[in-house]
MARBA-3410 file (N, C-alpha, C, O; in Angstrom, 1 decimal):
100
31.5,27.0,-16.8,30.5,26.1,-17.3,29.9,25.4,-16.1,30.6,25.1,-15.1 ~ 28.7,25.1,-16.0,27.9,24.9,-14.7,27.4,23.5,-15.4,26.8,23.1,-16.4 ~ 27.9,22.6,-13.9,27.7,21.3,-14.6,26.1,20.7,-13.9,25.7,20.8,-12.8 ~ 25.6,19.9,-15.1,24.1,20.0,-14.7,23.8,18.7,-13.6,24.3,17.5,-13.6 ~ 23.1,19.2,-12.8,22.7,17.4,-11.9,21.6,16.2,-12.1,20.3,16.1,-12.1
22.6,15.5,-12.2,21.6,14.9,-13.0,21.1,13.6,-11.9,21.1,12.4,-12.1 ~ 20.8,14.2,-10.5,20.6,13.2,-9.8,19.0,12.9,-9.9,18.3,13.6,-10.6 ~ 18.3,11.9,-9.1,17.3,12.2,-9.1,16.2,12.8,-7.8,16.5,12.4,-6.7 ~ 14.9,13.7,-8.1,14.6,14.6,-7.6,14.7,14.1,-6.6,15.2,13.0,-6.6 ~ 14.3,14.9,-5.1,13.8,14.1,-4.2,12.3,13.2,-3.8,11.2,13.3,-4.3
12.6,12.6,-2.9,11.3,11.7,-2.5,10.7,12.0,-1.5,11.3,12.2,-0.4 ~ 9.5,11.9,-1.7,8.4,13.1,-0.6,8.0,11.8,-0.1,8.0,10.9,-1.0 ~ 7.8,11.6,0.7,7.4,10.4,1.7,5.4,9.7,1.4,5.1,10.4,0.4 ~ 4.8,9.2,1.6,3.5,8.4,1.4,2.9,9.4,2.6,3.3,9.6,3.7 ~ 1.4,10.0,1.6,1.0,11.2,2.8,0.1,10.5,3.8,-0.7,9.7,3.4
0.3,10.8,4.9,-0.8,10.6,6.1,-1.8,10.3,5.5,-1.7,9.1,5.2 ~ -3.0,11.1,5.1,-4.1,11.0,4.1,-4.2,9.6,3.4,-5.1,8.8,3.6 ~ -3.0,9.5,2.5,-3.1,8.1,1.9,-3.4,6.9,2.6,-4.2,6.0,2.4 ~ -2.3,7.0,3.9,-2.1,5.8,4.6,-3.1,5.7,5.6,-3.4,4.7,6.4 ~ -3.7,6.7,5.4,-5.0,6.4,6.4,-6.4,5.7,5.9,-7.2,5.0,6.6
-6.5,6.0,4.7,-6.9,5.6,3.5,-7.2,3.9,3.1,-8.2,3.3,2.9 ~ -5.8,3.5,3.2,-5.1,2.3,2.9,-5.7,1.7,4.1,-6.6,0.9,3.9 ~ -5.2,2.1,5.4,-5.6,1.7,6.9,-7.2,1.0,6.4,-7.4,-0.2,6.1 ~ -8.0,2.2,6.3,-9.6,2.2,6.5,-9.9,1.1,5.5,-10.8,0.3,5.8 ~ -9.5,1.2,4.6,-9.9,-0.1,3.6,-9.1,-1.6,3.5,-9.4,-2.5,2.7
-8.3,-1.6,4.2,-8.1,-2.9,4.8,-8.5,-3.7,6.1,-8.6,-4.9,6.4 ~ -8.8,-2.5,6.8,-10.1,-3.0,7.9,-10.9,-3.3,7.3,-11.0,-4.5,7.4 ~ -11.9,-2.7,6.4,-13.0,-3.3,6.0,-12.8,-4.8,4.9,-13.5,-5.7,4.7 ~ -11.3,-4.3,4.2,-11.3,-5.6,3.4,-11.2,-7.2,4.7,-11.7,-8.3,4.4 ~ -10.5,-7.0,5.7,-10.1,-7.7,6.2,-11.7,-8.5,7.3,-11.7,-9.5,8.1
-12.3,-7.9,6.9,-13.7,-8.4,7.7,-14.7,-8.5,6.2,-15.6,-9.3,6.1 ~ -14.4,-8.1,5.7,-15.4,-9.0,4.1,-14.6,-8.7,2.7,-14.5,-7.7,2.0 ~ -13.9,-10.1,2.6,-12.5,-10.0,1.4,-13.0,-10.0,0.4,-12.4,-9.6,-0.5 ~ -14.5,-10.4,0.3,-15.3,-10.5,-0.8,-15.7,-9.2,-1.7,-15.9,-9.1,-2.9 ~ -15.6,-8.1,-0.5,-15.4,-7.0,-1.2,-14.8,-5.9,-1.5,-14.9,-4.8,-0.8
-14.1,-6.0,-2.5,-12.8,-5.8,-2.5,-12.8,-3.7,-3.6,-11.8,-2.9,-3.5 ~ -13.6,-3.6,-4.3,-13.7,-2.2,-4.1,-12.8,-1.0,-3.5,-12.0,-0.2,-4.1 ~ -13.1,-1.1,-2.7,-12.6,0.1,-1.5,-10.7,-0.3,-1.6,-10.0,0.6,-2.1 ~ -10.4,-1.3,-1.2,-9.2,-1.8,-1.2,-8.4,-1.4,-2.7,-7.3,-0.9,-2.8 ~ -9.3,-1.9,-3.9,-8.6,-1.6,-5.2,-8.5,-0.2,-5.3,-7.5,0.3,-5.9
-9.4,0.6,-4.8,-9.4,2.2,-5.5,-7.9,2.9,-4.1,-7.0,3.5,-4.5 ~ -7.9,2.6,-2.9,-6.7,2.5,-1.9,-5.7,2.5,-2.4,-4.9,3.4,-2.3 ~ -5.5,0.9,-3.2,-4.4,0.4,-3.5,-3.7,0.9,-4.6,-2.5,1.0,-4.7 ~ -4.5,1.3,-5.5,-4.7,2.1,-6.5,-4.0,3.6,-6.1,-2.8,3.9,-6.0 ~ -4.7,4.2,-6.0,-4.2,5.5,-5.0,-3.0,5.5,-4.3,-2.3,6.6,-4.5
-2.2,4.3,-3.2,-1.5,4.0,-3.0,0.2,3.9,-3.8,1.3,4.1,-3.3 ~ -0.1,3.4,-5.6,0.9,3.4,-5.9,0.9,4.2,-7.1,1.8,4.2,-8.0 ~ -0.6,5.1,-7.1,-0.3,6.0,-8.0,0.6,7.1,-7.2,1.1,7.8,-8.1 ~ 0.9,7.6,-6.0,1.0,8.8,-5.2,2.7,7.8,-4.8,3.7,8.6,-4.8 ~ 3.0,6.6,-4.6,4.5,6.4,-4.2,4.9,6.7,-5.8,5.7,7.5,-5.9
4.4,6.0,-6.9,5.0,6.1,-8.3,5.8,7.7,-8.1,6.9,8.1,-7.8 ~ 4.4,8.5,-8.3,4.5,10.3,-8.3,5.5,10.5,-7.5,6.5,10.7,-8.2 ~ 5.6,10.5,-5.7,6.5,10.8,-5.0,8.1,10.2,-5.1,9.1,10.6,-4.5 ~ 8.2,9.1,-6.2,9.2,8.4,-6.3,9.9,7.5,-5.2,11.1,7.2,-4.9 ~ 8.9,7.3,-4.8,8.8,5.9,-3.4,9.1,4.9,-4.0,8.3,4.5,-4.8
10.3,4.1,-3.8,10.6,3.1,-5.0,9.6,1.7,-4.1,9.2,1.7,-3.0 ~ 9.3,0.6,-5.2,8.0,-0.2,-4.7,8.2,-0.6,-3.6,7.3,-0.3,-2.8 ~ 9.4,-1.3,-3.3,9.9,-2.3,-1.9,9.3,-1.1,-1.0,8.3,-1.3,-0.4 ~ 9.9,0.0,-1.0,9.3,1.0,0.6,7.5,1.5,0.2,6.8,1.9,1.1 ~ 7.2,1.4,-0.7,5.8,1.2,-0.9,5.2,-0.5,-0.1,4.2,-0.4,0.7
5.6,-1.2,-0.2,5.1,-2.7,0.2,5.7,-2.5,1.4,4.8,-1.7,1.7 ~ 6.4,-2.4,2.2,7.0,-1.9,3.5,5.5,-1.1,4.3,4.8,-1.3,5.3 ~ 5.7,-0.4,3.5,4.4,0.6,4.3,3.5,0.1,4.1,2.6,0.6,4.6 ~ 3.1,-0.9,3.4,1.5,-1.8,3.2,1.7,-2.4,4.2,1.0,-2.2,5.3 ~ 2.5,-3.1,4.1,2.9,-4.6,5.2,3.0,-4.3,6.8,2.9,-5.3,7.6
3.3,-2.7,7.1,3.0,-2.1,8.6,1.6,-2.1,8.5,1.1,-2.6,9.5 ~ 0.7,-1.6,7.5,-0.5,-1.2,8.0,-1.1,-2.3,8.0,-1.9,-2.6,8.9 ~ -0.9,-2.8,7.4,-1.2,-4.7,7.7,-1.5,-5.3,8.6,-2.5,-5.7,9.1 ~ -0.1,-5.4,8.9,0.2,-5.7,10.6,-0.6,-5.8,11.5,-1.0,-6.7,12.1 ~ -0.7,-4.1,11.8,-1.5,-3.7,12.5,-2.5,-4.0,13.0,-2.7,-4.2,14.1
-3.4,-4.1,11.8,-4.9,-4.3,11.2,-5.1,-5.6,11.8,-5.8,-5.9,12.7 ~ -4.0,-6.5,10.9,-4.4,-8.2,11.4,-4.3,-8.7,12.7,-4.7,-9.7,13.2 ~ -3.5,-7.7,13.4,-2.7,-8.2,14.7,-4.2,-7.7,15.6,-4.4,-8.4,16.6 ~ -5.0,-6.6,15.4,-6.6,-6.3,16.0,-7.8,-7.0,15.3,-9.0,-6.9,15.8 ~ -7.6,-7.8,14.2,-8.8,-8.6,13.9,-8.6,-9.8,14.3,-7.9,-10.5,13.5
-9.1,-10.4,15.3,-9.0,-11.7,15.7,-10.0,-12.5,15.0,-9.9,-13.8,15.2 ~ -10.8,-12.2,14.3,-11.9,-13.1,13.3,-11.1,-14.3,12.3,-11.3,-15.4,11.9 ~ -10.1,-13.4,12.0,-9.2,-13.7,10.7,-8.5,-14.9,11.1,-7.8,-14.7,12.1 ~ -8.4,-16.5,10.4,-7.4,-16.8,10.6,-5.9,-16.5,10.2,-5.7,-15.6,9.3 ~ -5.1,-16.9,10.7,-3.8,-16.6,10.5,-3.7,-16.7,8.9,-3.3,-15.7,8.2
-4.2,-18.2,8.3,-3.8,-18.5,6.6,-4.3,-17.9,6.1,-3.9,-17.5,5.0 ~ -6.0,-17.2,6.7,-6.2,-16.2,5.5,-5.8,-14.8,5.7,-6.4,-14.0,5.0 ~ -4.7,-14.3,6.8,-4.0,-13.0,6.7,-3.6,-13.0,5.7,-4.0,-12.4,4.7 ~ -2.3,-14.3,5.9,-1.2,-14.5,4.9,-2.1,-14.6,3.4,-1.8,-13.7,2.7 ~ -3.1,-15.5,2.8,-3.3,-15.0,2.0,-3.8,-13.8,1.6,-3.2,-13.4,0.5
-4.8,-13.1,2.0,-5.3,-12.0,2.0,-3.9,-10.6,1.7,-3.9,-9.6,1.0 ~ -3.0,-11.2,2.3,-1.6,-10.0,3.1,-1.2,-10.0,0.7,-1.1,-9.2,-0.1 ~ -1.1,-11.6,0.7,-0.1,-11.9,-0.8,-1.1,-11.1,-2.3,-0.8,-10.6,-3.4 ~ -2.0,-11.3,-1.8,-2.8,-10.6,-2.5,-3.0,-8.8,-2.7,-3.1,-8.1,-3.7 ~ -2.8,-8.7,-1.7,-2.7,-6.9,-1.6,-1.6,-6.4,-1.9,-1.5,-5.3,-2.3
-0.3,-7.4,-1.7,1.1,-7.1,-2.3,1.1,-7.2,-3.6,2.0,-6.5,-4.2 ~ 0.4,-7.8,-4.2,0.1,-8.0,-6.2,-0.7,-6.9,-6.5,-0.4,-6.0,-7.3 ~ -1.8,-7.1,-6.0,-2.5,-5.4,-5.9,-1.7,-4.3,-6.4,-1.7,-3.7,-7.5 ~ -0.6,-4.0,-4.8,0.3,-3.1,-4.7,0.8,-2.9,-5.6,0.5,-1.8,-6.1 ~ 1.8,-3.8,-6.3,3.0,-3.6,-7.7,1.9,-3.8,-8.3,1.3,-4.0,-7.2
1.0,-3.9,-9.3,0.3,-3.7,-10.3,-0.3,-2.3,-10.3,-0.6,-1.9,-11.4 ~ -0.6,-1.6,-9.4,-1.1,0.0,-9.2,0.6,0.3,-9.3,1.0,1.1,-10.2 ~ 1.2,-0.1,-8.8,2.7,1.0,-9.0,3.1,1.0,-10.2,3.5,2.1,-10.5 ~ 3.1,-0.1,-11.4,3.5,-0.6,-12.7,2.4,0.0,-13.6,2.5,-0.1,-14.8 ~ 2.0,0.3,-13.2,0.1,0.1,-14.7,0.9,1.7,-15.2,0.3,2.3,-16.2
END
């Protein structure tokens, strides 16, 4: 008798493609917040492909929060309070694309 596994599948990592994606529309969100478009369909995209891949959220928001980083650490326009808000916003974003 062959006992079945019942673990779960494996997890394919957040593709290049995506994260480049995500990149490109947080540059642009991050120089006009007002429009926010590009960012929702991203963000969107983002936790439909971790949901799929079984990227559990926290390492989804992990990988926002690097490209984040990044981003904010080369836009010097930005103040600091509106990274941090800008940053808390895209993390609600994030879990509501991963949850919907």
């Amino acid at each position: 008798m062959m006992v079945q596994d019942s673990s779960p599948p494996p997890r394919r990592p957040l593709s290049d493609e995506t994260l480049a994606v995500v990149r490109e529309a947080l540059v642009a969100h991050a120089r006009a917040p007002e429009s926010g478009d590009d960012v929702h369909a991203a963000l969107a995209r983002l936790g439909d492909e971790a949901r799929a891949n079984g990227v559990l959220p926290e390492e989804m928001l992990v990988a926002l929060k690097r490209i984040w980083a990044d981003v904010a650490a080369h836009d010097v326009g930005t103040l600091p309070s509106d990274q941090h808000r800008l940053l808390q916003q895209l993390v609600t974003l994030s879990i509501k694309s991963y949850y919907r």
